[in-house]
N, C-alpha and C positions, 0 to 999 in steps of 0.2 A: 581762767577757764577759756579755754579753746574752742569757740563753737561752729560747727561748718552747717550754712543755711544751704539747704535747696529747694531750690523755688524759680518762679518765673517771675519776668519785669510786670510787677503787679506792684499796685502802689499798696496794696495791702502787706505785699513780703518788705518793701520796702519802711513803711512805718516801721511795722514789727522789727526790724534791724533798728529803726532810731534807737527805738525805747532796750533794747538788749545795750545797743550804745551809751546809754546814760547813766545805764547801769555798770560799766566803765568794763565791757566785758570785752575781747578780740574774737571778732567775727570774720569766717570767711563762707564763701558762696560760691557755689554750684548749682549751672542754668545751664537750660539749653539754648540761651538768645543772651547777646549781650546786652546787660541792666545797668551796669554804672552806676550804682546806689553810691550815696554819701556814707561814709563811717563802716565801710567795707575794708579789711586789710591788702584784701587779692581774691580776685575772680577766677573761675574757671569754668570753660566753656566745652560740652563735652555732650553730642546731641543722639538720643536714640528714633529721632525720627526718620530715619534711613528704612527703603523696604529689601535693601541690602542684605542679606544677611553675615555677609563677612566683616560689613561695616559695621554692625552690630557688636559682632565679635570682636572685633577690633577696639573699636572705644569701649566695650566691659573691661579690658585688661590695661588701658590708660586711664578707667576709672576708677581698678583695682591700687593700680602703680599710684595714682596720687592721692587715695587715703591713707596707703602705707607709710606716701613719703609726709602727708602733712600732720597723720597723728592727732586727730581732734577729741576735745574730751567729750564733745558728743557732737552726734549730728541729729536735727532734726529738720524731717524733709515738710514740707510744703505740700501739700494734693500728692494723694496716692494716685500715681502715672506711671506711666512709661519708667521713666527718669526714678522714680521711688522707688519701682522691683528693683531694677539694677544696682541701685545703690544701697537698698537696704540686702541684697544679696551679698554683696562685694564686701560692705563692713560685716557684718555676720561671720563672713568669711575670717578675718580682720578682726575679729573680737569687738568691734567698736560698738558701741550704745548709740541706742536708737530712738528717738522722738519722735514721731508724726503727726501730722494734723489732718484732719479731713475737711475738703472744702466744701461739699455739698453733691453735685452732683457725680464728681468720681465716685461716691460711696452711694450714692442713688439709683442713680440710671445707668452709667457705663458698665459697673457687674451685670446688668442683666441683657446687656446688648447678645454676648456668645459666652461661650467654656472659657475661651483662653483670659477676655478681658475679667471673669470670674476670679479665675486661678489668680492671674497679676495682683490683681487686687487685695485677695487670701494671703498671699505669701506674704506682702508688704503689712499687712496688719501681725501677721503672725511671727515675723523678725521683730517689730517694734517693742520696746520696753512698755512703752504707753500711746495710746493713739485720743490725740484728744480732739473736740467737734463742739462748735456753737449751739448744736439741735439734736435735742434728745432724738429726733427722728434717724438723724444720721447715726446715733449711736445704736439704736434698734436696729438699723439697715446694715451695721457692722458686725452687731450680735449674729446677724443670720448667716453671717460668712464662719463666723469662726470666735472661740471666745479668746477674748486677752483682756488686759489691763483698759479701762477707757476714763477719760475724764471731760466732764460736760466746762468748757471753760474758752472763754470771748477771748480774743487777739487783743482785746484792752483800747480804750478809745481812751480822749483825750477830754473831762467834761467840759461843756459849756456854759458858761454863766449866763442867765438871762438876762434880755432887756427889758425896755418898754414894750411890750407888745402888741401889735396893730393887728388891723382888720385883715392878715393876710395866710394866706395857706399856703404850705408850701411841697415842694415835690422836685426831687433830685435824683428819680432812679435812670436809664438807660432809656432813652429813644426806641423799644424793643417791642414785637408784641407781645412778650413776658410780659412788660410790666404796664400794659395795661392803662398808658398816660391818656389812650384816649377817651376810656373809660372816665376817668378824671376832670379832663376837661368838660362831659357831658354833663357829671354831677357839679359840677361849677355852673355852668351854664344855664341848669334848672335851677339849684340855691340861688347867686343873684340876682333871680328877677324879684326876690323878695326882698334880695340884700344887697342892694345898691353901691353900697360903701366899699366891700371886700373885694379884694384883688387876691390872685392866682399868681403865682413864680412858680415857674417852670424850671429849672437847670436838667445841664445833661444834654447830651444830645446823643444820637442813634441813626439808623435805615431809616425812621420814619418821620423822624423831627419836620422835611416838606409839607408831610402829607397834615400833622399835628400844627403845625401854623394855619394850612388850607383849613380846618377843623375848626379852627378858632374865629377866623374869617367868615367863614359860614353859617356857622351860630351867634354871627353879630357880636360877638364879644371882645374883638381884637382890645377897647380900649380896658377893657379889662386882667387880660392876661398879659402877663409880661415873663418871654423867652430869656434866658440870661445866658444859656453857655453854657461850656465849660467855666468853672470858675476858681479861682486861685482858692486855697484854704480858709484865709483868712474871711474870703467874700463868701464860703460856704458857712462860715460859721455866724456869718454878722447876717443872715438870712435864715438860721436856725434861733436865733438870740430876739429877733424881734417879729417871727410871727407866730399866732395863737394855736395854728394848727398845721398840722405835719402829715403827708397823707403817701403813704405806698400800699401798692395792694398787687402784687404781681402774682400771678398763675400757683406760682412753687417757690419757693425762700429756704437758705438757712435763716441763722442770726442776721440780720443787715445793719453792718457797721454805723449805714445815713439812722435806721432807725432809731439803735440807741445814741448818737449824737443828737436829733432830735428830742428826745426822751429826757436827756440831761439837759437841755437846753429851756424842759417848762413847754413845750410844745405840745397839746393833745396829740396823739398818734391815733390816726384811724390807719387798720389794716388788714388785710386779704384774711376769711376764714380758713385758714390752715392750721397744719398744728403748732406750728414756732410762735404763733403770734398768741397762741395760749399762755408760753410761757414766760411772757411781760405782760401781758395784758387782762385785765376783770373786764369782761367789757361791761361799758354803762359807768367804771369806775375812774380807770385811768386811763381808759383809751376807749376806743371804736372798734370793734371787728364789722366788718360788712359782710350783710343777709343778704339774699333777693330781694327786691321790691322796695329796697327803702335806700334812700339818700344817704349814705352815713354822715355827709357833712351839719347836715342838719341836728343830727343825734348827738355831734360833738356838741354843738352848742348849749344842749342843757346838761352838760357836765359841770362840776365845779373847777374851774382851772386852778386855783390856787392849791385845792387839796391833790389835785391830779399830779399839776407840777412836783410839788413834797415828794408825792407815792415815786413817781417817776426818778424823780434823782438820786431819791436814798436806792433805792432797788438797781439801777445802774451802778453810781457810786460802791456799791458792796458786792455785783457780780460780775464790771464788765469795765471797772475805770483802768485805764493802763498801769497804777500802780499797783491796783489788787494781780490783776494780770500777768504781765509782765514778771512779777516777786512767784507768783505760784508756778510760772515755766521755768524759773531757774529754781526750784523748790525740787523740778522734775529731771532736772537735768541732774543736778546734784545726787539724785534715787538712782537713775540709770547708771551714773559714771563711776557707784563705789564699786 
């Protein structure tokens, strides 16, 4: 099977190519920035970000010319954009099968920006064989465009096995004011004065990572928190594998890849009360959603971790580990390509 990715240098398209890889399949990729992913056959580079419009017109008909000439037995595109209408036009055209995914906010916010990013949007779901989304919310926000085929299903992670676990919390989202790490740091900063012992890891960094070290500093806490980075895989996982609790809570979410590696890892997850985090989480049970008024770190603490960890790994393991994953996208490519 033949399958042509499109997508951006995101380490997210990138995994997702591993795992298609292992599955011993020939992938190729179309971006508008050069990626250079491992276990790629051949790139192509072909950008609709021009406010040109003849440039427009131009690369649609080298986009046209090279799904002709490469003949794939499906394509399935990556965030409905720019790059998605034109290509899920051009194959349409081309009879080719069509895959897509939604990544969150293309199917959130950008339809409701004007008419035209609406329409872009509509069309690329409504060429698609199947459009499939980590959050029921994104499928509801898809419903309102238009109806077609959808399926609620993860890009597939890779589980964690736990370790010993310490007195440590941890948090890996983006340096952003989405997500709220200073928030985090505040509710660390009240819990340890009772709990001496526990340390704060921070990874990731962002715009504000200065100002969130300054943060830390000021609340007397520096020797308690510890900044890490950017960090290699391996270091992301040996930080999910030995601490007791796992904390994101940003503004707006899909599915988030850190939380179910976390989740698989035995990590209580405390997280933002939105709707995605409904659909992992009881809270009180095997996780934390956060209320007003109340510390969630605290609330972790009288969870049971051993029976949480259980809940958490069967329920990733059967909705979201890269083998169930992975096997049900080519489940889906196989539906589109007869």
């Amino acid at each position: 099977m033949k399958i042509l990715i499109v997508g951006s240098k995101s380490i997210h398209v990138s995994s997702f190519i591993e795992n298609l890889f292992l599955k011993e399949k020939s992938i190729f990729l179309l971006s508008e920035e050069i990626c250079q992913f491992p276990h790629v056959e051949s790139e192509k580079l072909i950008s609709f970000r021009s406010l040109n419009p003849i440039t427009i017109i131009i690369n649609y008909f080298k986009l046209k010319a090279f799904l002709k000439d490469l003949k794939p037995s499906v394509i399935h595109v990556h965030q409905l954009n720019r790059l998605a209408f034109f290509t899920t036009r051009a194959a349409s055209k081309l009879n080719l099968p069509i895959v897509s995914t939604a990544w969150g906010s293309d199917v959130l916010i950008v339809p409701n920006k004007n008419f035209l990013f609406k329409y872009l949007t509509k069309k690329t779901i409504q060429r698609s064989f199947v459009i499939s989304a980590d959050a029921t919310i994104m499928i509801d926000s898809m419903k309102a465009l238009s109806d077609s085929n959808y399926e609620l299903l993860q890009y597939g992670i890779e589980m964690i096995e736990p370790d010993v676990k310490e007195n440590i919390i941890y948090s890996n989202r983006l340096h952003k004011e989405l997500y709220r790490i200073d928030k985090i740091i505040h509710y660390f900063s009240d819990f340890s004065k009772t709990n001496p012992t526990w340390k704060l890891v921070i990874g990731g960094e962002g715009d504000q990572t200065s100002k969130l070290k300054q943060l830390v500093i000021d609340l007397g806490i520096n020797d308690k928190v510890e900044f890490v980075g950017w960090l290699l895989p391996e270091d992301n996982k040996r930080w999910y594998s030995k601490s007791k609790i796992y904390i994101s809570i940003p503004k707006s979410d899909g599915t988030s890849v850190s939380v179910l590696e976390a989740m698989s890892a035995g990590c209580i997850p405390i997280l933002s009360d939105i709707q995605v985090s409904y659909e992992w989480i009881k809270n009180r049970e095997n996780g934390i959603i956060e209320v007003i008024n109340e510390n969630p770190i605290f609330s972790a603490l009288l969870i049971n971790s051993e029976q949480s960890s259980l809940i958490n790994r069967q329920l990733v393991e059967g909705k979201a580990s890269r083998e169930f994953c992975t096997n049900r996208f080519i489940e889906l490519y196989n539906l589109a390509s007869k």
